[in-house]
C-alpha positions as a LaTeX table, in Angstrom:
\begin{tabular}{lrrr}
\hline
Residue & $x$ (\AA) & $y$ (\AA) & $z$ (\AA) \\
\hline
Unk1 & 14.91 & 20.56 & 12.98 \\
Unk2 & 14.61 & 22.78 & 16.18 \\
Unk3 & 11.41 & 23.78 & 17.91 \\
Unk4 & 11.42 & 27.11 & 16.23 \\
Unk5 & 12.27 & 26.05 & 13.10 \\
Unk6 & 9.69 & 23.87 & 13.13 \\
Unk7 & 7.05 & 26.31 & 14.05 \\
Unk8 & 8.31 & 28.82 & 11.86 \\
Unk9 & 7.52 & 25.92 & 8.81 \\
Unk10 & 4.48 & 24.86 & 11.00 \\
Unk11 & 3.20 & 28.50 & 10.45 \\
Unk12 & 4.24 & 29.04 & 6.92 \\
Unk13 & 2.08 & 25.91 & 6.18 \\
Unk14 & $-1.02$ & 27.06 & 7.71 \\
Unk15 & $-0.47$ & 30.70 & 5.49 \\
Unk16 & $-0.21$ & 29.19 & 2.66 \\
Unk17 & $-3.11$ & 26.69 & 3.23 \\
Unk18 & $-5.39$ & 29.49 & 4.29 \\
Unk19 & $-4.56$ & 31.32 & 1.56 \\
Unk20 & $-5.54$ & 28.53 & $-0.92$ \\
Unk21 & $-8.78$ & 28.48 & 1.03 \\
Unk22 & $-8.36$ & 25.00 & 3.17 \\
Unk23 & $-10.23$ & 26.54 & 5.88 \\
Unk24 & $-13.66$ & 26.42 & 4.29 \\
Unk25 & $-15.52$ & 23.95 & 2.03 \\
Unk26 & $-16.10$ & 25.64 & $-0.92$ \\
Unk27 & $-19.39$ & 26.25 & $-2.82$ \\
Unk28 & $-21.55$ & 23.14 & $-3.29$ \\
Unk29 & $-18.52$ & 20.65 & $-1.84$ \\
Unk30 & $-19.04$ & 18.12 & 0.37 \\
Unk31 & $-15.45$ & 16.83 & 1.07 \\
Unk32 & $-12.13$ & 18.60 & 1.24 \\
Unk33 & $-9.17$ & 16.63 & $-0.12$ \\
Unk34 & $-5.18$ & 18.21 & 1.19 \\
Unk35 & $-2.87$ & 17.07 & $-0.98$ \\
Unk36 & 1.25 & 17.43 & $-0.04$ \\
Unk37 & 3.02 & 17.63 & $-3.26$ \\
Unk38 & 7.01 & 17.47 & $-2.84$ \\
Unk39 & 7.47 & 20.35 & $-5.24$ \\
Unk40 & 5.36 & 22.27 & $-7.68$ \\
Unk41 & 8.31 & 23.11 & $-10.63$ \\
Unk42 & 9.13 & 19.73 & $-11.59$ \\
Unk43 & 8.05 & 18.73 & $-15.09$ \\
Unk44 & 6.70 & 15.59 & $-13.98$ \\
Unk45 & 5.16 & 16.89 & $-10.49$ \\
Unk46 & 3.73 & 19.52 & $-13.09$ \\
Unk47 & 1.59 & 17.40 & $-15.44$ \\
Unk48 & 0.98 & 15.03 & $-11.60$ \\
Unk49 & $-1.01$ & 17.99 & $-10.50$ \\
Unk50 & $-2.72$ & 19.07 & $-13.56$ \\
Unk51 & $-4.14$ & 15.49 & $-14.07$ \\
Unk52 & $-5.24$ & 15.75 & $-10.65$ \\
Unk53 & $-6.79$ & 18.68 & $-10.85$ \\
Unk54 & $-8.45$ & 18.14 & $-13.93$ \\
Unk55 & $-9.82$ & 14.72 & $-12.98$ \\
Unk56 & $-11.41$ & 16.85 & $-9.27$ \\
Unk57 & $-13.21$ & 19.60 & $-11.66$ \\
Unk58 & $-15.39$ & 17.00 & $-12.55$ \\
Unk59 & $-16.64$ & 16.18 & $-9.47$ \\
Unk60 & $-18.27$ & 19.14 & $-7.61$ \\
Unk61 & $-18.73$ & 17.64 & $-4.46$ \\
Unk62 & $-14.72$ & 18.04 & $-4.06$ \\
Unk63 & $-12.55$ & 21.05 & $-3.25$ \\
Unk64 & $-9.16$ & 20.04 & $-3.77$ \\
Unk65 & $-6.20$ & 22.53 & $-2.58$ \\
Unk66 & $-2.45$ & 21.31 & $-3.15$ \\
Unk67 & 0.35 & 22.60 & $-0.72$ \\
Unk68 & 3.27 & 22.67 & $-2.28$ \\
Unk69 & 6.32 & 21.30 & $-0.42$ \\
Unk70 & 8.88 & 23.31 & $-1.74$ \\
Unk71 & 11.00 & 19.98 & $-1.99$ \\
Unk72 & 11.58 & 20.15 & 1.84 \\
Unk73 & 10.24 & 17.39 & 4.13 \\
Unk74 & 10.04 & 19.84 & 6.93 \\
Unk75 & 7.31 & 22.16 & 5.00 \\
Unk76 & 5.63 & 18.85 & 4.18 \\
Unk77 & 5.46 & 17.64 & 7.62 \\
Unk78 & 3.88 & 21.21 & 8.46 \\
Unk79 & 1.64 & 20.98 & 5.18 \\
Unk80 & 0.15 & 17.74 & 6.71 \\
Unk81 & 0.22 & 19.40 & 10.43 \\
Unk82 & $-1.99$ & 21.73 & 8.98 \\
Unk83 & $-4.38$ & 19.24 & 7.62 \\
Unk84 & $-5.23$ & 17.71 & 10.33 \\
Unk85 & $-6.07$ & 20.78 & 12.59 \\
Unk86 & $-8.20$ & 21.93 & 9.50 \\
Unk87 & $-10.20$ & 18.69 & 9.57 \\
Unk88 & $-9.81$ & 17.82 & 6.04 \\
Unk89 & $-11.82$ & 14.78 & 5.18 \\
Unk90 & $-8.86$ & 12.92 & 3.44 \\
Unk91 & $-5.02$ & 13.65 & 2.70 \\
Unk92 & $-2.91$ & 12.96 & 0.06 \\
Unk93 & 0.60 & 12.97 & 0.41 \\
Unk94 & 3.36 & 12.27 & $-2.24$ \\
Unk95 & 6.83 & 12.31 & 0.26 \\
Unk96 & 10.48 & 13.66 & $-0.60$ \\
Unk97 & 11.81 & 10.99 & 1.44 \\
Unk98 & 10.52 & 7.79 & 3.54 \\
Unk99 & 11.37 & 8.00 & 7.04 \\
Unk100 & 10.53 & 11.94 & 6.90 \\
Unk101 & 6.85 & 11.71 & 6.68 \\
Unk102 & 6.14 & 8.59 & 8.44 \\
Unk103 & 5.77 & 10.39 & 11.48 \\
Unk104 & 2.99 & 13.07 & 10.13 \\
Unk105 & 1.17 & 10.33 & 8.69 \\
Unk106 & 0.76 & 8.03 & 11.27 \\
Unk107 & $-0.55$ & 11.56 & 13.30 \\
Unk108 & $-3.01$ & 12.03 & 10.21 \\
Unk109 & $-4.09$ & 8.53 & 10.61 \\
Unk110 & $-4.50$ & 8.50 & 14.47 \\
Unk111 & $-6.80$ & 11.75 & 13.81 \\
Unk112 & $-9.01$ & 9.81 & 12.16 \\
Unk113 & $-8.40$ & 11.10 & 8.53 \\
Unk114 & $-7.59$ & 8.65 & 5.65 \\
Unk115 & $-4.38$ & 8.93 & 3.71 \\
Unk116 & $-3.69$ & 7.86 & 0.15 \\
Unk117 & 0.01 & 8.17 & $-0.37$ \\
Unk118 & 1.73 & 8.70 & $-3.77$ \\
Unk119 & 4.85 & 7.63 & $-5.75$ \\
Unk120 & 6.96 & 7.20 & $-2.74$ \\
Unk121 & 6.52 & 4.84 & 0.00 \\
Unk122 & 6.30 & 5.63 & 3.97 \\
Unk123 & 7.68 & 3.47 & 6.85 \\
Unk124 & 4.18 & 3.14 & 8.38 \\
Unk125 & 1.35 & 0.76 & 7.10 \\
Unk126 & $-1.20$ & 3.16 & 8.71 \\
Unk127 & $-2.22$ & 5.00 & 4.92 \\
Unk128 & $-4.88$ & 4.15 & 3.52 \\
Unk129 & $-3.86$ & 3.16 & 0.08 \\
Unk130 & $-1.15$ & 3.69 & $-1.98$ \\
Unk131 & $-1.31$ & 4.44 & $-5.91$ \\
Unk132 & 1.96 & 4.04 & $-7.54$ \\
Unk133 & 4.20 & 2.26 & $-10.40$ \\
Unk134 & 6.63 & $-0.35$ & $-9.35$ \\
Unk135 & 9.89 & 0.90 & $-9.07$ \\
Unk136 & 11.78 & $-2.13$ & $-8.86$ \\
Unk137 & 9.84 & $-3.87$ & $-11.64$ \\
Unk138 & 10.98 & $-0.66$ & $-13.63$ \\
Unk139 & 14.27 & $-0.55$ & $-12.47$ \\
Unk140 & 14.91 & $-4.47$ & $-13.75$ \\
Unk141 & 13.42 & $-3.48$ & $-17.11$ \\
Unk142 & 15.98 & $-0.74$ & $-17.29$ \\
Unk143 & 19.20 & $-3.08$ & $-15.90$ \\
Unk144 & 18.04 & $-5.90$ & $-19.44$ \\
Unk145 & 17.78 & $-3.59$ & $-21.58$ \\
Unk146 & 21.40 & $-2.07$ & $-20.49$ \\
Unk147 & 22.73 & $-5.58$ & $-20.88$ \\
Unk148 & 20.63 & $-5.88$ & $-24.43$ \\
Unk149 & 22.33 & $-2.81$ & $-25.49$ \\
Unk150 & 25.89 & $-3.70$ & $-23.87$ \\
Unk151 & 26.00 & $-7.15$ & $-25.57$ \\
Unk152 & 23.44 & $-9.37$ & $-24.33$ \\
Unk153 & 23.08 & $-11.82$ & $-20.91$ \\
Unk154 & 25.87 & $-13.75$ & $-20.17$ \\
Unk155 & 28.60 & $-11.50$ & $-23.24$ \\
Unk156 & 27.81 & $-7.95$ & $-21.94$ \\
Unk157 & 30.44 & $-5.64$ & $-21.80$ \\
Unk158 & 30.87 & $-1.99$ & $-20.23$ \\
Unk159 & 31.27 & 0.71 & $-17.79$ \\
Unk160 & 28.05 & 2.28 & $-16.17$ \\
Unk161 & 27.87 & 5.49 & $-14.57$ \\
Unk162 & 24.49 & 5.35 & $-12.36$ \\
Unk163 & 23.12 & 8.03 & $-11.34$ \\
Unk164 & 20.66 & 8.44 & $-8.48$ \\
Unk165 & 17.54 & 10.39 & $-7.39$ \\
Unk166 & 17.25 & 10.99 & $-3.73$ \\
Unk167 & 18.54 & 8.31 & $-1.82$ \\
Unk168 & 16.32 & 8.35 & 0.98 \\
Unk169 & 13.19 & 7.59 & $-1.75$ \\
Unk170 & 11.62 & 4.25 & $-2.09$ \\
Unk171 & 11.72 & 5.20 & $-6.17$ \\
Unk172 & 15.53 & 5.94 & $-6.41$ \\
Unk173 & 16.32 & 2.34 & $-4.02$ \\
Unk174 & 14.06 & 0.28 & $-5.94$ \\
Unk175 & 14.98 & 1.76 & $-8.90$ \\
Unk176 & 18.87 & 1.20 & $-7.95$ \\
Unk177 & 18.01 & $-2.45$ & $-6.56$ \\
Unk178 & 16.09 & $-3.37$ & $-9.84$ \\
Unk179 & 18.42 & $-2.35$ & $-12.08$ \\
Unk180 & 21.69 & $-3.62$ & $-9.82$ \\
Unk181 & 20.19 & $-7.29$ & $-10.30$ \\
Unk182 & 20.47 & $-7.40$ & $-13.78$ \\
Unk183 & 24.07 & $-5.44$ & $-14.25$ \\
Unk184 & 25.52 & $-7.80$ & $-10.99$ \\
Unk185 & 24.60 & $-10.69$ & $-12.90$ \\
Unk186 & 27.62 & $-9.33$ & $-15.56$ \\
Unk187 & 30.89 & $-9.71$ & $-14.88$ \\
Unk188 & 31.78 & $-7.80$ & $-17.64$ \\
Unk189 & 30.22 & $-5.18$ & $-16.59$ \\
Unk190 & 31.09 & $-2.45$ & $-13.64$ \\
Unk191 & 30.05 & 0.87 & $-12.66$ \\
Unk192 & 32.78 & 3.68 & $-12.59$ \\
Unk193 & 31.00 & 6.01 & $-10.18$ \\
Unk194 & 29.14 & 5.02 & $-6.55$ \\
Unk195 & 26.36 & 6.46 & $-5.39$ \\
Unk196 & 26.23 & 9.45 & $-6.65$ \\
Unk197 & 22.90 & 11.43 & $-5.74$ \\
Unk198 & 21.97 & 14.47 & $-7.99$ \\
Unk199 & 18.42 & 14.79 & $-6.15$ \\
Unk200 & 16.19 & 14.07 & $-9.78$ \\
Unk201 & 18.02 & 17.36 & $-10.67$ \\
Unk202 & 19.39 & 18.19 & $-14.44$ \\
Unk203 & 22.04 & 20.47 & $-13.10$ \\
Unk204 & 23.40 & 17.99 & $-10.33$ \\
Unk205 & 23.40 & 15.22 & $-12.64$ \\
Unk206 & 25.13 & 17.08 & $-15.45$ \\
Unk207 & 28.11 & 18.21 & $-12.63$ \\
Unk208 & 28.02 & 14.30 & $-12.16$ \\
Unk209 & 28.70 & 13.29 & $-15.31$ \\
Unk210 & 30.79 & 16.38 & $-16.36$ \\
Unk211 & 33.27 & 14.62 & $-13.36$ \\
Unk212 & 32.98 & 11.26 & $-14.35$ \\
Unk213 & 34.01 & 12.33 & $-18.07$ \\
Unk214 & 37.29 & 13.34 & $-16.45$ \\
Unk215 & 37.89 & 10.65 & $-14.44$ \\
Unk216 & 37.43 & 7.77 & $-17.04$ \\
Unk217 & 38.15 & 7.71 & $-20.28$ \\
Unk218 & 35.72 & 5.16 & $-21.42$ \\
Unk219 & 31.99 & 5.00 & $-20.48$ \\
Unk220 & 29.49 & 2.97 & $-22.21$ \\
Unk221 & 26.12 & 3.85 & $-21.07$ \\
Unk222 & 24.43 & 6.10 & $-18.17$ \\
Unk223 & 21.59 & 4.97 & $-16.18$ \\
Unk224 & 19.88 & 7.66 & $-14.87$ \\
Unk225 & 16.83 & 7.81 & $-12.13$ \\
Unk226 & 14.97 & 9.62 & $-14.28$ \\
Unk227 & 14.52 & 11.67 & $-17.67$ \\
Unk228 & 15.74 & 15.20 & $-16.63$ \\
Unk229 & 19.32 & 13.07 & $-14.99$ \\
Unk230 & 19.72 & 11.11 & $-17.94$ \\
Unk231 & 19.82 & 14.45 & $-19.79$ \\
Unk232 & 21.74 & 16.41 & $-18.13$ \\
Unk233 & 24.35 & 13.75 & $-18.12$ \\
Unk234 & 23.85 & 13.55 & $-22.03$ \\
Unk235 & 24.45 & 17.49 & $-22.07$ \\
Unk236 & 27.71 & 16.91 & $-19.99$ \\
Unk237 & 28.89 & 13.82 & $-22.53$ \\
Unk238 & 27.62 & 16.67 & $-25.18$ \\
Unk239 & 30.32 & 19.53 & $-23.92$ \\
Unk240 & 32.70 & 17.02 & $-23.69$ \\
Unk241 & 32.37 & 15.89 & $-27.18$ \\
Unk242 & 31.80 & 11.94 & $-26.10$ \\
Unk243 & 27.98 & 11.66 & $-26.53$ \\
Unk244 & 28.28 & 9.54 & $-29.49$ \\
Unk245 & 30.36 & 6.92 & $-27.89$ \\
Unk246 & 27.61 & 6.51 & $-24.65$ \\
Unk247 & 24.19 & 5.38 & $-24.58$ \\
Unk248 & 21.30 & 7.00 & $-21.62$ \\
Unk249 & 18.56 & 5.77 & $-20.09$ \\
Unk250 & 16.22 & 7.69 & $-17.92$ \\
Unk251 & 12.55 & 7.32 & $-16.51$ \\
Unk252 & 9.63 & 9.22 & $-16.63$ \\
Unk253 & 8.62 & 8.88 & $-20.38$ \\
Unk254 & 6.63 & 12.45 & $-20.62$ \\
Unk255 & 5.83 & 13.36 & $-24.37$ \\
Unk256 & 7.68 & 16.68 & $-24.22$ \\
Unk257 & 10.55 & 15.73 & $-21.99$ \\
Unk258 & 12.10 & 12.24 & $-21.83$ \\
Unk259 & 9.99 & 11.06 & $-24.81$ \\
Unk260 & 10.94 & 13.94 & $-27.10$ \\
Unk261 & 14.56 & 13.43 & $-26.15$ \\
Unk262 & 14.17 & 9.58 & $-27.11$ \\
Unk263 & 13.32 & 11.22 & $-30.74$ \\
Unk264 & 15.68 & 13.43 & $-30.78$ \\
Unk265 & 18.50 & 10.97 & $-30.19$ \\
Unk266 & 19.40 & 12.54 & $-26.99$ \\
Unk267 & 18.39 & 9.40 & $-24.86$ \\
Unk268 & 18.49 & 5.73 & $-26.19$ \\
Unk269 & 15.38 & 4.97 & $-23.92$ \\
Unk270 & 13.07 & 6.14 & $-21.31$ \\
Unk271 & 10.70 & 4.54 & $-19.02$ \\
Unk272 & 7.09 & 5.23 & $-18.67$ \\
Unk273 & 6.46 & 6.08 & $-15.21$ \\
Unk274 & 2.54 & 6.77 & $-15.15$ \\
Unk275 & 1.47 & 10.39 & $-12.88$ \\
Unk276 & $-0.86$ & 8.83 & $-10.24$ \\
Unk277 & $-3.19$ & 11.56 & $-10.02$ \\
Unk278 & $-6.11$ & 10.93 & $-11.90$ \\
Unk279 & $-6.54$ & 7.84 & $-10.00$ \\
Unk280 & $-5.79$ & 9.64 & $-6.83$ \\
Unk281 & $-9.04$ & 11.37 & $-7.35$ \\
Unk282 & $-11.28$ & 8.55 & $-8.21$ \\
Unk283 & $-9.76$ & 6.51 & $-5.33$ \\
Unk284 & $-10.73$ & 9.48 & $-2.74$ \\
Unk285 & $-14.00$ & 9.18 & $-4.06$ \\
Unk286 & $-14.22$ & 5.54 & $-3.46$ \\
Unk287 & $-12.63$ & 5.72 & 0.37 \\
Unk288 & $-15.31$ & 8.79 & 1.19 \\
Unk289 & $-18.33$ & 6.88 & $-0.05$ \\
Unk290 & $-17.37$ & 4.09 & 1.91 \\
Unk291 & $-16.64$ & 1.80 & $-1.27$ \\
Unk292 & $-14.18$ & $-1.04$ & $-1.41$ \\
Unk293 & $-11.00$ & 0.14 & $-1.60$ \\
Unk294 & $-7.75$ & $-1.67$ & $-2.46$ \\
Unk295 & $-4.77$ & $-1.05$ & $-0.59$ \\
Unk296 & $-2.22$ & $-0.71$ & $-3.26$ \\
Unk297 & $-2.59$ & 0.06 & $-6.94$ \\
Unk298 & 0.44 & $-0.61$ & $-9.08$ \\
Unk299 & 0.33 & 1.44 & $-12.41$ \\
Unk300 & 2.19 & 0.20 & $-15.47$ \\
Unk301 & 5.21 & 1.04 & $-17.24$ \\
Unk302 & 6.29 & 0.10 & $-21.03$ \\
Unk303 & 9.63 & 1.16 & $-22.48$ \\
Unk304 & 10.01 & 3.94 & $-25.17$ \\
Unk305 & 12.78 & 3.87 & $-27.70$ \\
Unk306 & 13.58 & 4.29 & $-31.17$ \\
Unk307 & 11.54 & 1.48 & $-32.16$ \\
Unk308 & 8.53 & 3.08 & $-30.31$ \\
Unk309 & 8.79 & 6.31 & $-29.74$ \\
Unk310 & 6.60 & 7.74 & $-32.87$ \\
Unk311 & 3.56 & 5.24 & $-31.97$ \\
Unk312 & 3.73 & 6.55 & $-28.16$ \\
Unk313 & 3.78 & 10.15 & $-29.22$ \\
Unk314 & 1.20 & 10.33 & $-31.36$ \\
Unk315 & $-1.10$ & 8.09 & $-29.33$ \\
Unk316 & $-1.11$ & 11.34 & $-26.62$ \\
Unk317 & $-0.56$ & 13.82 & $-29.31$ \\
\hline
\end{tabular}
């Protein structure tokens, strides 16, 4: 990115924060927490924020305010920028991409303000804490249960379409890594498409798959990044008239989006992948007392499928 590029995001950043009142501690706070969410529209990133924000309305002494990233790391970057000449007493970031914000962090860091990061990793070790599920662990959960479904270890058969969230995420290479240990392990087993990044996007995923129908005749089960991928993949196999012959599995595991699809029959499984922003909140809390503070906090997974799909909706019915 150009200088003026970057100050035309750099100033866009500081509108938007000053709009959303960053400038000022509100009424009765003490502490002002900036958060840099990737994107706002999401389903996932949706119910991340609202969790957050719930869990910092009940604590006064907080004034939270939530830049939105627009799913650009250059509006992020600013978003942080911002921050830091505000003074904010702690940031939270959750990054598009690694390498992208490492840079604005370890600036946050040097300034003296502590970072929590979120979902995806940085290259820097100067955050604070991070509060997120294991990717990997998830993504080897996913790659047995493919071979489960494809035949079991050591006799499974089949062709795998994978595809990816953003490749320069820590989630979509430990996901990919994960998963590629188990289906490696399978000679009988091979992927018909490489690499192919739809960006944790419905629309890129289902172009993905809509190609990949034409390419191969035979396709035995899609492994997608997350919920919204798997789907659109399913809606591609769907148009094609070939969903019946493949099985999908995504990540994510919200009740009204992978979850539902699970009971619908759309998806033969989905992956809890736990919204860290509850515990974003009480962690803050912790770090701005001065309380013990761990430096990572893994949250869990479990798989849902037809054989536990009703019990995990109606326990957050």
């Amino acid at each position: 990115m150009d200088r003026r590029s970057f100050a035309l995001a750099f100033g866009a950043g500081l509108a938007g924060l000053t709009l959303s009142g960053c400038g000022r501690k509100s009424d009765g706070a003490r502490w002002r927490l900036g958060f840099s969410q990737v994107t706002t529209t999401e389903p996932w990133r949706v119910l991340f924020n609202r969790e957050m924000r719930e869990a910092a309305a009940k604590h006064p002494e907080l004034q939270l305010v939530i830049a939105d990233g627009q799913d650009r790391t250059e509006k992020q970057v600013s978003d942080i920028e911002a921050f830091v000449r505000q003074r904010v007493d702690l940031i939270l970031v959750s990054p598009k991409e690694s390498a992208g914000l490492t840079g604005a962090v370890d600036a946050a860091a040097a300034a003296g303000i502590p970072v929590i990061v979120l979902d995806r990793g940085v290259d820097t070790d100067a955050y604070r804490q991070f509060i997120g599920s294991d990717n990997l662990k998830i993504g080897r959960m996913a790659g047995a249960y493919a071979v489960d479904l494809l035949g079991g270890k050591g006799r499974a058969q089949g062709r795998i379409v994978e595809i990816w969230g953003g490749m320069a995420s820590t989630p979509a290479q430990e996901r990919h890594k994960g998963f590629a240990e188990a289906i490696d392990a399978e000679p009988g087993v091979t992927r018909v498409v490489d690499r192919q990044d739809a960006d944790w996007k419905q629309d890129r995923a289902y172009n993905i798959m809509a190609s990949a129908l034409k390419a191969h005749p035979r396709i035995d089960l899609v492994y997608g990044h997350n919920d919204p991928m798997a789907y659109g993949a399913y809606l591609a196999a769907k148009d094609a008239g070939r969903q019946d012959e493949i099985r999908f599995i995504g990540i994510d595991g919200l009740p009204d989006e992978g979850a539902k699809w699970v009971k619908d029959g759309a998806l033969t499984a989905t992956f809890v992948y736990e919204p860290p922003g509850a515990e974003a909140i009480e962690q803050s809390l912790r770090i701005l007392k001065g309380e013990p503070a761990p430096k990572r906090i893994e949250l869990g997974t479990e798989v849902v499928d037809a054989r536990t799909v009703d019990a995990f909706l109606a326990a957050r019915a």
